[in-house]
Each structure stands twice: as structure tokens, then as C-alpha cells.
VOBA-1610 file (N, C-alpha, C; in pm, whole numbers, padded with zeros to 5 digits, always signed):
BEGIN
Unk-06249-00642+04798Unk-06187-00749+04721Unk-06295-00840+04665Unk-06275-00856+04524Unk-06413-00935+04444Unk-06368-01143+04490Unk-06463-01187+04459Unk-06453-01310+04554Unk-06325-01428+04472Unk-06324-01355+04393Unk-06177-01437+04265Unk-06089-01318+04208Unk-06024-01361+04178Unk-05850-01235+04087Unk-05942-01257+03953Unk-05905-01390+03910Unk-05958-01445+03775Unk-06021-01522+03757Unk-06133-01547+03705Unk-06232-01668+03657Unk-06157-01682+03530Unk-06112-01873+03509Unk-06028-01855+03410Unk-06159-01958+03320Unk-06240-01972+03324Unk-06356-02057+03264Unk-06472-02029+03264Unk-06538-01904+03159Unk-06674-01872+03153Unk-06690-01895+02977Unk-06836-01886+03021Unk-06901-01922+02857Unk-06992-01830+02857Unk-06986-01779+02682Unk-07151-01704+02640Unk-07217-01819+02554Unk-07321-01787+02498Unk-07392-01882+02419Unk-07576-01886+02447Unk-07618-01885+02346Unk-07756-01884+02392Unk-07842-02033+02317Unk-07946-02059+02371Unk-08024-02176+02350Unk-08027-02154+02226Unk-08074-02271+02136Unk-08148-02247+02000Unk-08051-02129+01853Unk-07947-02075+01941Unk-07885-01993+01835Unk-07745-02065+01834Unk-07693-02056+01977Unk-07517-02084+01967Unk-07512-02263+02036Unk-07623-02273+02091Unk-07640-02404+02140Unk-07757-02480+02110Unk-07729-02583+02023Unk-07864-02696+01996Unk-07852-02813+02011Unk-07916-02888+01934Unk-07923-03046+01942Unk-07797-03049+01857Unk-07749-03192+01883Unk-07772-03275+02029Unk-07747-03222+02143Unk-07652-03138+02180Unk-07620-03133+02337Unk-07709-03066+02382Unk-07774-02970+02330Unk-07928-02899+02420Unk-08022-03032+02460Unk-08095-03113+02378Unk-08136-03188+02370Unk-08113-03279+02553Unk-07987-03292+02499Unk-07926-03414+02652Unk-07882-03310+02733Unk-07921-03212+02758Unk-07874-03138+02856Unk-07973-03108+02939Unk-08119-03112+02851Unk-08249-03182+02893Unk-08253-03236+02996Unk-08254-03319+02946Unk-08285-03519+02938Unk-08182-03533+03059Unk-08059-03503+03085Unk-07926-03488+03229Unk-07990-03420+03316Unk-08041-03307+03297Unk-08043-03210+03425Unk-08191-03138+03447Unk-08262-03147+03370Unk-08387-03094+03331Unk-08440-02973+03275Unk-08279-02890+03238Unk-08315-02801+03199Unk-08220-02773+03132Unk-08203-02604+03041Unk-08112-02614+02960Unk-08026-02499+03075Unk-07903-02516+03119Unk-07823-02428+03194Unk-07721-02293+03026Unk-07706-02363+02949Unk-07606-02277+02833Unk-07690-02202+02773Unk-07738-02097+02785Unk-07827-02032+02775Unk-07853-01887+02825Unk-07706-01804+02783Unk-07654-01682+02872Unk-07621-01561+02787Unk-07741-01439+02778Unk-07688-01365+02706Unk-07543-01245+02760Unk-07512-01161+02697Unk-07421-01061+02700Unk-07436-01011+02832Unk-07530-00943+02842Unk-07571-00857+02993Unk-07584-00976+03105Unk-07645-01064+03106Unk-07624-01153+03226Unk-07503-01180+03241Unk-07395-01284+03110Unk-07245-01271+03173Unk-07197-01174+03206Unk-07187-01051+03207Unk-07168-00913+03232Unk-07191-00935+03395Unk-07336-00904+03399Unk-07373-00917+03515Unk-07251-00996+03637Unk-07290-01120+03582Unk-07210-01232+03664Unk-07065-01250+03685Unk-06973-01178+03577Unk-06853-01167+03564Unk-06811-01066+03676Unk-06915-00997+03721Unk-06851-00844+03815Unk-06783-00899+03965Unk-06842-01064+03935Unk-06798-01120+04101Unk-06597-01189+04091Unk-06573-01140+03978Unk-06428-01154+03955Unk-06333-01047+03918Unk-06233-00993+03907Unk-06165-00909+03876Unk-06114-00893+03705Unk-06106-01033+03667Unk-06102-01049+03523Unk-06177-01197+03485Unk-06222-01208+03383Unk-06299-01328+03368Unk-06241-01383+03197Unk-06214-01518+03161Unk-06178-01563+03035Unk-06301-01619+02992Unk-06314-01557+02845Unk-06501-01602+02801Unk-06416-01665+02656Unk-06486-01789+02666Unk-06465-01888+02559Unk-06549-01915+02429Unk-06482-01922+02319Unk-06572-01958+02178Unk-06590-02123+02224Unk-06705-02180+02140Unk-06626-02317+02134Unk-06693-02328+01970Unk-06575-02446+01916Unk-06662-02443+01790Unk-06648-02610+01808Unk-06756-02680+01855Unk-06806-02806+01870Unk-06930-02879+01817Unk-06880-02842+01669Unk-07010-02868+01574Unk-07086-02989+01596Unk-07026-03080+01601Unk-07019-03229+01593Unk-07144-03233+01700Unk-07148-03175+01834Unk-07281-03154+01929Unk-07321-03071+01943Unk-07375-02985+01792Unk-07449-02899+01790Unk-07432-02754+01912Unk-07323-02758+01946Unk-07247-02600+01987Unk-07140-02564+01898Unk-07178-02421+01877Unk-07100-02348+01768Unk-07094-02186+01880Unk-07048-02180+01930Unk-07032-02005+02006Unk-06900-01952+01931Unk-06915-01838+01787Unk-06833-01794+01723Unk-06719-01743+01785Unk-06559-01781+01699Unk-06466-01668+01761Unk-06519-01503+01719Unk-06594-01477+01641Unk-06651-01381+01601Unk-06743-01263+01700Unk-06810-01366+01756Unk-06876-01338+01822Unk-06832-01296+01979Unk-06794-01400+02025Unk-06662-01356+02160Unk-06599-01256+02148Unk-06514-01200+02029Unk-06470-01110+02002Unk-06517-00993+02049Unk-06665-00991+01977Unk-06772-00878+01972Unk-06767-00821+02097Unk-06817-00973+02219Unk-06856-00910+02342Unk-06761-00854+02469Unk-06626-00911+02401Unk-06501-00866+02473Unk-06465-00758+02449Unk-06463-00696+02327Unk-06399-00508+02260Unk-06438-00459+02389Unk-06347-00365+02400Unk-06374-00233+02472Unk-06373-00298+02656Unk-06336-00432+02704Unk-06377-00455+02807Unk-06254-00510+02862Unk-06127-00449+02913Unk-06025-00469+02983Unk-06045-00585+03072Unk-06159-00636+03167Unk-06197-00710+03247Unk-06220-00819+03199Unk-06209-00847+03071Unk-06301-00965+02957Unk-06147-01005+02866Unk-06150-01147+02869Unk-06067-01210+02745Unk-06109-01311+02693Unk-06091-01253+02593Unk-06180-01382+02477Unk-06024-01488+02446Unk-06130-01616+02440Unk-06065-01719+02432Unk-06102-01778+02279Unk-06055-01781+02121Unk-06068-01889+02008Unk-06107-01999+02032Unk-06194-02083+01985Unk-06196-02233+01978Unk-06200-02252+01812Unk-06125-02355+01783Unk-06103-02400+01642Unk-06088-02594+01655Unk-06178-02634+01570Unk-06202-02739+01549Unk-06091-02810+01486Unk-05998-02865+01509Unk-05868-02895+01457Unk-05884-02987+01300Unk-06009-03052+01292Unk-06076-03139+01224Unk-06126-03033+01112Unk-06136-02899+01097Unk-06169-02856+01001Unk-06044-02802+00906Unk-06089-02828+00762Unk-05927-02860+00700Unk-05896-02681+00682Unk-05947-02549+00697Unk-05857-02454+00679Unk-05852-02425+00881Unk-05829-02499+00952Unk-05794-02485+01115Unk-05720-02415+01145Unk-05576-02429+01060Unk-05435-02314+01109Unk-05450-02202+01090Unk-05536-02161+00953Unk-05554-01996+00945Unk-05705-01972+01018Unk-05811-02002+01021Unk-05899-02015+01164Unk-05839-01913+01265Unk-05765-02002+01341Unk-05660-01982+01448Unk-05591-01851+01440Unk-05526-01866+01325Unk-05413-01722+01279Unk-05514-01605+01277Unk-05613-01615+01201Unk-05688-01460+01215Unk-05793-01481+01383Unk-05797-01589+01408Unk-05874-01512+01553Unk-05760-01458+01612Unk-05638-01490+01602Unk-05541-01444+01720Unk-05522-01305+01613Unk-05469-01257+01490Unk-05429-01129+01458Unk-05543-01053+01397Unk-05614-01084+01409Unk-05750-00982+01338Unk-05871-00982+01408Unk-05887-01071+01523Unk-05997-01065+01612Unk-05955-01020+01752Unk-05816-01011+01804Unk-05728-01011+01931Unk-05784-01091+01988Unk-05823-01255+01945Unk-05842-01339+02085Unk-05710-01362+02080Unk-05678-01427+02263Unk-05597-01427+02308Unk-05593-01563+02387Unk-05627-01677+02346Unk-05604-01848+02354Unk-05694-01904+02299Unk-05723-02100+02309Unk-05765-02114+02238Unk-05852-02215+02325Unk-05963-02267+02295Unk-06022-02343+02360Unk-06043-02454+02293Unk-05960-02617+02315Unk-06015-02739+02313Unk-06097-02830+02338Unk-06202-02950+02320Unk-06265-03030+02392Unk-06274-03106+02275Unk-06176-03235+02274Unk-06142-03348+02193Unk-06281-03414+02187Unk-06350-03461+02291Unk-06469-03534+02284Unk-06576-03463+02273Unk-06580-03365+02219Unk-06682-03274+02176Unk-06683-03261+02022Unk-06545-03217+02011Unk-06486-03189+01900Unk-06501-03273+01795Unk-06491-03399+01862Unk-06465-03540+01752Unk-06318-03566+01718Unk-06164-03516+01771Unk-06062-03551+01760Unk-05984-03615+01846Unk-05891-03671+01793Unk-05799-03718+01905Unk-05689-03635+01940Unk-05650-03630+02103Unk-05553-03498+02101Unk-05393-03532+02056Unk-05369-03651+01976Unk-05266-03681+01927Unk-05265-03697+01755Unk-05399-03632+01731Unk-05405-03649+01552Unk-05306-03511+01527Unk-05267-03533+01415Unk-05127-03461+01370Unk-05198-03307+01335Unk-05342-03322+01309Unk-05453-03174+01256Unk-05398-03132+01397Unk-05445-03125+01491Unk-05415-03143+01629Unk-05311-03026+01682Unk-05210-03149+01658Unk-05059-03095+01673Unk-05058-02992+01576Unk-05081-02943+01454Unk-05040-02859+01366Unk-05087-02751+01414Unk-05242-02740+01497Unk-05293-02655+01572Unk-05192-02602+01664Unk-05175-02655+01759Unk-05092-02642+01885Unk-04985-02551+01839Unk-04945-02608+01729Unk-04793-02547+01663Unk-04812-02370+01636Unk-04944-02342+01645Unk-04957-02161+01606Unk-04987-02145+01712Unk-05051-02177+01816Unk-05085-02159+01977Unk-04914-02131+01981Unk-04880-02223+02012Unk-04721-02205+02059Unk-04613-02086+01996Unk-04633-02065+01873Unk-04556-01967+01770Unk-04601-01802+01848Unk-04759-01844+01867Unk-04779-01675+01910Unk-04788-01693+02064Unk-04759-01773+02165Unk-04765-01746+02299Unk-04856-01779+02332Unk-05001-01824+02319Unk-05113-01815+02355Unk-05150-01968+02453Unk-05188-01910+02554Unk-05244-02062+02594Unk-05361-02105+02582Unk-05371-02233+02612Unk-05450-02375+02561Unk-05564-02416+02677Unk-05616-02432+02729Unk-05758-02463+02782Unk-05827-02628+02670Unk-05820-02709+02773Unk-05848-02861+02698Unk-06019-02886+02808Unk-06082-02917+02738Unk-06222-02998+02830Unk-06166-03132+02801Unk-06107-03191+02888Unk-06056-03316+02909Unk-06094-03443+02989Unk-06230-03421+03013Unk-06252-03520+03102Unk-06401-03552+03070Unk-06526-03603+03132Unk-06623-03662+03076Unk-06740-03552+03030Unk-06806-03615+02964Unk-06950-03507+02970Unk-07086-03568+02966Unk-07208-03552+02944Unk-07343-03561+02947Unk-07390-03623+02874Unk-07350-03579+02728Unk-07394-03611+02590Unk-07356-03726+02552Unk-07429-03831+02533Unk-07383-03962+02412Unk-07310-03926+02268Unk-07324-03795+02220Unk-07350-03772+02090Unk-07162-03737+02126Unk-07091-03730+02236Unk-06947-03702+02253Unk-06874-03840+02240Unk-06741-03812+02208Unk-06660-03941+02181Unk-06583-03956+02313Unk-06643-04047+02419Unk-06559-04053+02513Unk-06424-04139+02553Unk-06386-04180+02426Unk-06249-04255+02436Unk-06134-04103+02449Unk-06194-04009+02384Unk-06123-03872+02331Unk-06074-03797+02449Unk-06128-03879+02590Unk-06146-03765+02657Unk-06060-03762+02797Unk-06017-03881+02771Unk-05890-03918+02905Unk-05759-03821+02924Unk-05753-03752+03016Unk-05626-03656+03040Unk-05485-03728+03026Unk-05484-03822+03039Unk-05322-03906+02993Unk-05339-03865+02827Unk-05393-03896+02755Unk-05320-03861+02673Unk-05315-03688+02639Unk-05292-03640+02716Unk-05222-03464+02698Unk-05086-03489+02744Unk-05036-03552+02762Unk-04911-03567+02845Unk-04792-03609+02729Unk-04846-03649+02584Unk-04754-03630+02463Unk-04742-03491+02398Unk-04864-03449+02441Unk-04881-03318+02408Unk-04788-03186+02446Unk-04815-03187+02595Unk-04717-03132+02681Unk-04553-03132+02668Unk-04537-03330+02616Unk-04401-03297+02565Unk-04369-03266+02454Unk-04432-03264+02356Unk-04411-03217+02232Unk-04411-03057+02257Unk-04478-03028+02330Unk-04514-02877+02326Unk-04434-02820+02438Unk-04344-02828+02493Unk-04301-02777+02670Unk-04294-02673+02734Unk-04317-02551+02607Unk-04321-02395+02684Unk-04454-02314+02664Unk-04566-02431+02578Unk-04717-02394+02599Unk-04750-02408+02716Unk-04821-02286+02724Unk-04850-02243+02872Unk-05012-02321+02824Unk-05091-02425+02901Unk-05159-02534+02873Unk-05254-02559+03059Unk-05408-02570+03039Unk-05475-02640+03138Unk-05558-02723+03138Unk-05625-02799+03215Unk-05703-02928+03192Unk-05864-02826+03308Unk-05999-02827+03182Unk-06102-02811+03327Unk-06131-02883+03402Unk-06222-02847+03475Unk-06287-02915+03548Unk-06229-03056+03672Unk-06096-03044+03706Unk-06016-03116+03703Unk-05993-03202+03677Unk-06044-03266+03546Unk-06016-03388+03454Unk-06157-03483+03481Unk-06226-03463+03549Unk-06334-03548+03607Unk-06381-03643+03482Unk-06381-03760+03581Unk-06376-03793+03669Unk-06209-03861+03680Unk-06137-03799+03623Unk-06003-03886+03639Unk-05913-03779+03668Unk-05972-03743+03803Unk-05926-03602+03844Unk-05753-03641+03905Unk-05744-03738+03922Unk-05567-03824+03992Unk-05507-03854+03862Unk-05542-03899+03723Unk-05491-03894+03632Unk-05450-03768+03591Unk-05540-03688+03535Unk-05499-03528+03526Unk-05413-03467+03656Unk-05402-03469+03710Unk-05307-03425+03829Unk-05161-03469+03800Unk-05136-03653+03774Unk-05028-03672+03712Unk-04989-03633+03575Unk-05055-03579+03530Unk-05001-03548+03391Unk-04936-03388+03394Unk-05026-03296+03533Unk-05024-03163+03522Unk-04819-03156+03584Unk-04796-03221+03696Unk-04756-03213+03828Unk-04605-03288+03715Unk-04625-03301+03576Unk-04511-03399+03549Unk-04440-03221+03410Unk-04539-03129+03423Unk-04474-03037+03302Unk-04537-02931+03409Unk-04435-02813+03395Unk-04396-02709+03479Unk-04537-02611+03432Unk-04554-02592+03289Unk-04653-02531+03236Unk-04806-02617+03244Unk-04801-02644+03287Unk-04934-02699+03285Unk-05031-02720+03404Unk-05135-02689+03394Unk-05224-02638+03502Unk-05375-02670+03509Unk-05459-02652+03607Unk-05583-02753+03624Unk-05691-02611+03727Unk-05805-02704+03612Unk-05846-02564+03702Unk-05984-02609+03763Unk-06036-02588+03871Unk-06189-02643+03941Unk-06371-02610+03912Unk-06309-02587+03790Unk-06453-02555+03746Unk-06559-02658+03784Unk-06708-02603+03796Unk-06807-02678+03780Unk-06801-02795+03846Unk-06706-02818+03970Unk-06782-02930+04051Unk-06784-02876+04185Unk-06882-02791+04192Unk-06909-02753+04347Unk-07037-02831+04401Unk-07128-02889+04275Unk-07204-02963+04303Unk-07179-03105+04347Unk-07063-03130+04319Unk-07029-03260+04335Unk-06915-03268+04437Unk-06960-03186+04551Unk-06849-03214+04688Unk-06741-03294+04703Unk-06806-03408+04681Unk-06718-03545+04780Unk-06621-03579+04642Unk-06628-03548+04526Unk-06542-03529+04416Unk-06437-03423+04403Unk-06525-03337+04433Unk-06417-03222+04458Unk-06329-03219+04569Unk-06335-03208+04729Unk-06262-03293+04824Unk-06132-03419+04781Unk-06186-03480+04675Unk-06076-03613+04634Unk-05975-03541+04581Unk-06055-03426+04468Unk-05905-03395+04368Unk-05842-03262+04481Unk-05899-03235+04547Unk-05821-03111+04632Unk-05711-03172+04698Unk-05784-03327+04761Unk-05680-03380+04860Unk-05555-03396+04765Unk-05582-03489+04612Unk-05485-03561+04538Unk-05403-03439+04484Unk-05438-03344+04484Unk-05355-03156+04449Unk-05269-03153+04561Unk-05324-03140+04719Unk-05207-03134+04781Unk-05146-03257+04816Unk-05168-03365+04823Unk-05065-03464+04826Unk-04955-03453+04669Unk-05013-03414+04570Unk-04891-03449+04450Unk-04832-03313+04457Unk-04866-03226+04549Unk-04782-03114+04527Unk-04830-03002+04423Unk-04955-02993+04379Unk-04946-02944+04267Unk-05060-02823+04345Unk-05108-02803+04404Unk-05207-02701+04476Unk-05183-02566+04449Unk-05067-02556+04402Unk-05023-02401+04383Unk-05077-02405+04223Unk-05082-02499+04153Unk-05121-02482+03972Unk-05285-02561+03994Unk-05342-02539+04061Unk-05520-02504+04058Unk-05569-02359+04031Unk-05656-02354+03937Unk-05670-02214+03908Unk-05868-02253+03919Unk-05884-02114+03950Unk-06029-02039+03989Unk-06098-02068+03835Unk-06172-02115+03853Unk-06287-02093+03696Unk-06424-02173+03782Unk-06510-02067+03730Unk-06636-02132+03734Unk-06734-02239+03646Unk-06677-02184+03543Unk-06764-02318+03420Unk-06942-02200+03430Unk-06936-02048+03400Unk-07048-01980+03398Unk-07113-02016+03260Unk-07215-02049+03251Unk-07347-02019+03362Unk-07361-02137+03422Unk-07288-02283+03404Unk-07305-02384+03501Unk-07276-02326+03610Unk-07223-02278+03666Unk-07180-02224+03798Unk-07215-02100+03818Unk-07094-02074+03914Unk-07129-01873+03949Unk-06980-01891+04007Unk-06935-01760+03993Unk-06812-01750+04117Unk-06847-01794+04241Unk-06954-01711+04336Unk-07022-01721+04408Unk-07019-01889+04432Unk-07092-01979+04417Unk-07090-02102+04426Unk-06959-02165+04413Unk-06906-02147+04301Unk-06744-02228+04323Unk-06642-02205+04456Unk-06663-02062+04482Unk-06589-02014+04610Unk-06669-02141+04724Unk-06772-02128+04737Unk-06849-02186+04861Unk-06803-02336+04837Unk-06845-02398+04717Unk-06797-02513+04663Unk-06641-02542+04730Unk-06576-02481+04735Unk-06400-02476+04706Unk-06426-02494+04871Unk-06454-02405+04938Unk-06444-02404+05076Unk-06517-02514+05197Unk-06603-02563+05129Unk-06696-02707+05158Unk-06596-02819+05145Unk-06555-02842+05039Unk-06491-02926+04987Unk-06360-02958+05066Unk-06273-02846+05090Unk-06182-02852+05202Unk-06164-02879+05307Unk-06304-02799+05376Unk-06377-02852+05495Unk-06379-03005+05521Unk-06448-03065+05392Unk-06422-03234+05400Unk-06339-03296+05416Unk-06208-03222+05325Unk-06100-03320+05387Unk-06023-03303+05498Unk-06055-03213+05549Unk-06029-03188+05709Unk-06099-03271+05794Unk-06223-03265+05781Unk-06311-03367+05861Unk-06289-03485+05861Unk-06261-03545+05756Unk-06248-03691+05737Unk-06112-03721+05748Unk-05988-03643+05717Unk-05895-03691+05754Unk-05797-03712+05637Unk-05862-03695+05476Unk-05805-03712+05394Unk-05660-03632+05339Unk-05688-03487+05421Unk-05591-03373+05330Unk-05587-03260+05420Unk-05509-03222+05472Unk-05519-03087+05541Unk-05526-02959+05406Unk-05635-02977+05379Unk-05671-02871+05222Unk-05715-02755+05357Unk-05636-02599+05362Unk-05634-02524+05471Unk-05752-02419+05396Unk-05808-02328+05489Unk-05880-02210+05452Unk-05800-02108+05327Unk-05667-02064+05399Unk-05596-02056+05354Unk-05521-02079+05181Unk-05521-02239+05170Unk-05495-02282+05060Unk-05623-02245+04930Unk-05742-02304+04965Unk-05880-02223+04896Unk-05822-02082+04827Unk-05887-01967+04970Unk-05821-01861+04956Unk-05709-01799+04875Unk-05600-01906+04839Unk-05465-01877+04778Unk-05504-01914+04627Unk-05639-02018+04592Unk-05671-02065+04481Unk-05791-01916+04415Unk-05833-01889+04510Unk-05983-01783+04452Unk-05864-01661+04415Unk-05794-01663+04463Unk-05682-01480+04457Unk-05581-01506+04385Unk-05540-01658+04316Unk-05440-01683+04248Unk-05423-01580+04154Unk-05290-01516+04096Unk-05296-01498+03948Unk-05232-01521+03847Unk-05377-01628+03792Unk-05359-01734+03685Unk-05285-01646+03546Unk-05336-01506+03536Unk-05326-01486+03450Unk-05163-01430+03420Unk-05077-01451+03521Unk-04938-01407+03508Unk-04910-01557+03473Unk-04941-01654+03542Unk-04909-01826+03508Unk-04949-01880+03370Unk-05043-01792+03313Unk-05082-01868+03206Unk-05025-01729+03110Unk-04927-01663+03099Unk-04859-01612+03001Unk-04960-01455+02908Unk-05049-01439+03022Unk-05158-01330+02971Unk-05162-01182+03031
//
């Protein structure tokens, strides 16, 4: 048994081609090095520690990341184990047909958001008009909803309450928030825990324990522990690490007293399958 069902959050992209300034730049300058920086054969490589893995475009011009739906496409053909995810800039004025041919002429199969990357608000009507072909063809939604690194991002854009007009406008988009909204990982929880479709997933904070521990506890106190889904946030992460991450983290709130987050429950999150929940 591979250490996840589904990684529902990986990235390709390489330095200097699919990723530059600004966010290469401050990704620097944050961490000391550049982590987005992953060709074909390494995600390959790294994907084998899951059973199926979702690999994302993003088209986030605005901070100098552009990873083509074109391109995702490319590296998904022929790979049953691989689903490519669209990203379309809602802000660019031909967006709806964008969208329409990655989903019927490229077979991606959802779409990837990040408002404060993007430069939109997730209630501008470009937005919604987006959502409106997500929804027409079934496809679900993946939002980066919560903070990031870069100055060059709009962080008013980036608060998980406002997805929660979204959700109702939208109610049978099958829809998730990464990283669990961080740092407003109890906000995103109420927004998830209030629409049946909507779901949260733990990417990329295995580094950040005592964060991760909070939103595990605030998952099983609001009830929502069963709609946490497995993603690593690759090449920030690894399966490998998020599992260990996931299981540390639980550990804590056992220790301290916060959450009976069980072995068990983890376990029920790495083997989930997201991909019957998220309509795929």
C-alpha cells in the first residue's frame, strides 16, 4: 500500500522558464532557495509515493508564474496515475473559452485558483463567470486561499470567508481550500463545514507542526475531519513528509490535550478517496 490513495496537490514548473520574478526572486529572499523548480522525471519520480497524484497549471502572471494548461496536459497523456488540473486567470478577458478548450481539447479535468496570486477578487463577476463553466462541465475547483511569501501578492484577496458566497452561489461545485487556509485555518474550516461540497486539504504545513496540530484539532472539533484531503504541495513537500507531518501533528494534540486527532483518523486522511468526493 503506497503511503496516500491520492495526492490531491502537486506542481510541475521549472526555475527561470515556468517560474520567475517576482515570486522566484522572494522565494529567495523567504527560504534561501528556490524549492519550484521540478522537472517531468523528478515529479514522476515523486508521484510513485501515491496511487494517483493531481498536477496543477497555474497561470499567475501577475508573480511571474505561468505553468501552461498546455503543458500539464503534455505531461499527464498517456498516465492514468496523473490528472492535470487548468488554471485560468479569471482577469484575462478571453478566460471562459481558456477554460472551455483546456477542459474539451486538452482533457484537463479542474481548475486551479489563487486570487492573491492571480490579482482577483473571488467575488469579481470575471470570477463567477469562470466558476459558471467549472460548474456546467462538473469539474472541480482547488482555491490557494490563504497567505503566501511574496509582497508582489494581493493579500486582502486571500481570506477564505470570502469563498463562502461562492459556495452559495455555486452549491453542487465540488470545490477545496489548500493548505488549510493558513493561517486562517478556523476560518476556512467554517466556511468548508457550512457547504456539503466543499473540502480542505493539508498541504505544505508539515513544517509548521504546532499549526498544523491547531487546524487538525479545529477539523475534529467542527466535525469536518472526514472532508481533509491528502496533498502535498510537491516539490514544497513530499508525500513522504506530509504523512510524517500529519502523524506528528496529531501526536500533539494528544499530548497537549487539545484534540483526540487518533492514528487512525491521519490514516483515514492519507487513504481517503478524495477523488470519488471531489467528482473525478
Amino acid at each position: 500500500m503506497t503511503l496516500a490513495r491520492v495526492d490531491v496537490h502537486t506542481h510541475l514548473g521549472q526555475h527561470g522558464t515556468h517560474v520567475c520574478a517576482p515570486l522566484a526572486e522572494d522565494e529567495i529572499r523567504a527560504w534561501g532557495k528556490v524549492s519550484w523548480d521540478v522537472t517531468p522525471d523528478q515529479h514522476a519520480e515523486a508521484a510513485r509515493s501515491a496511487d494517483t497524484s493531481i498536477v496543477l497549471a497555474f497561470d499567475a502572471e501577475p508573480v511571474g508564474v505561468v505553468v501552461p494548461n498546455s503543458y500539464v496536459a503534455e505531461q499527464v497523456a498517456g498516465r492514468p496515475e496523473l490528472i492535470g488540473f487548468a488554471s485560468v486567470n479569471p482577469m484575462r478577458p478571453n478566460a471562459v473559452q481558456l477554460l472551455e478548450e483546456a477542459i474539451e481539447q486538452l482533457g484537463l479535468r479542474g481548475l486551479k485558483l489563487g486570487p492573491t496570486y492571480q490579482h482577483f477578487h473571488p467575488h469579481d463577476k470575471k470570477c463567477l463567470d469562470l466558476l459558471a463553466v467549472a460548474d456546467e462541465h462538473r469539474i472541480p475547483v482547488i482555491w490557494h486561499q490563504g497567505t503566501t511569501f511574496t509582497p508582489s501578492a494581493i493579500a486582502e484577496y486571500a481570506r477564505p470567508l470570502q469563498l463562502d458566497l461562492v459556495a452559495r452561489t455555486f452549491p453542487q461545485l465540488r470545490m477545496w481550500i489548500a493548505h488549510f487556509g493558513h493561517p486562517w485555518a478556523d476560518e476556512a474550516l467554517s466556511v468548508i463545514r457550512r457547504h456539503e461540497h466543499f473540502f480542505i486539504d493539508a498541504s505544505a504545513l508539515d513544517t509548521r507542526p504546532w499549526q498544523l496540530a491547531q487546524a487538525l484539532a479545529s477539523a475534529k472539533e467542527y466535525r469536518v475531519l472526514d472532508r481533509v484531503l491528502f496533498g502535498s504541495d510537491y516539490p514544497f513537500s513530499t508525500v513522504e513528509r506530509t504523512a510524517a507531518g500529519l502523524h506528528e501533528a496529531a501526536g500533539m494534540c494528544r499530548k497537549i490535550g487539545i484534540a483526540d486527532v487518533t492514528e487512525a483518523d491521519v490514516d483515514q486522511i492519507c487513504q481517503r478517496d478524495s477523488l470519488s468526493l471531489l467528482g473525478l
